[in-house]
N, C-alpha and C positions, 0 to 999 in steps of 0.2 A: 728138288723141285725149286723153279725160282721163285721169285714173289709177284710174278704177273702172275701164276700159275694158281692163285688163290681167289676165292670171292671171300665175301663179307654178309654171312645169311642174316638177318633180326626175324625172332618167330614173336608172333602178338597173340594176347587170348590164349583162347582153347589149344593153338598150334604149341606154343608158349609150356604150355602143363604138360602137353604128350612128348614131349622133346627134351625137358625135363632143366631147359636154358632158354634165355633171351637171344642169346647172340656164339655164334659161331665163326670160325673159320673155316673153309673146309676146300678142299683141291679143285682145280678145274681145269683139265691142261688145254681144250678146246671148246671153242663156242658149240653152245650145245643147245637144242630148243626148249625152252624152258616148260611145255607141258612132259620131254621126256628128263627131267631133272626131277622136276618136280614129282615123278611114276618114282624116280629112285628116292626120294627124299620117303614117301609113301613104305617102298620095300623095307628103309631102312626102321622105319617108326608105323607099324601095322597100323596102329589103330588111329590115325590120321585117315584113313581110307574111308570113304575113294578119293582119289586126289582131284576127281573133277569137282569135288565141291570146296575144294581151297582157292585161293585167290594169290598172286603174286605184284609185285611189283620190282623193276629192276630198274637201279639208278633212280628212286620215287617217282617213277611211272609208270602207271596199272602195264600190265602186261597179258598177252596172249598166249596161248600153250606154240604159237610159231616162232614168236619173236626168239631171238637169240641172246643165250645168257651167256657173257665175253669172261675169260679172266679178268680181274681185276674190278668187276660191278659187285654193287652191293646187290643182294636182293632179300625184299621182305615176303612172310610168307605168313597170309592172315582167314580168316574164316570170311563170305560175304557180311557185310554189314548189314541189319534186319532196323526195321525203325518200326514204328506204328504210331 
């Protein structure tokens, strides 16, 4: 695989402790919608579920489950932020 064919994942928080790392590499040979990356990131680590309540960002901008996650982006993958 070459090296376009990779992303650059950072997990924060709670994502952070279930994944058992900060930061990954991990394959990506096509642009792929990032709410169905994120259903595989889910498959791969159960107890992150459900994935609708994680939150991404790709290239440090918030992200939608439509936008497109390219080879070669970073993407972070965090819990919503709660404030009070």
């Amino acid at each position: 695989m070459e090296n376009g064919a990779l992303i650059e994942v950072l997990y924060f928080a709670r994502v952070a402790e279930h994944t058992g790392t900060r930061h990954e590499t991990v394959p990506l040979a096509t642009p792929t919608p990032a709410g169905e990356w994120l259903q595989s990131l889910v498959d791969r680590f159960p107890s992150l579920a459900p994935a609708s309540h994680l939150k991404l960002a790709i290239n440090q901008q918030h992200a939608l489950a439509s936008d497109l996650i390219r080879p070669g982006d970073e993407v972070a993958v965090f819990d919503p932020v709660t404030g009070g």
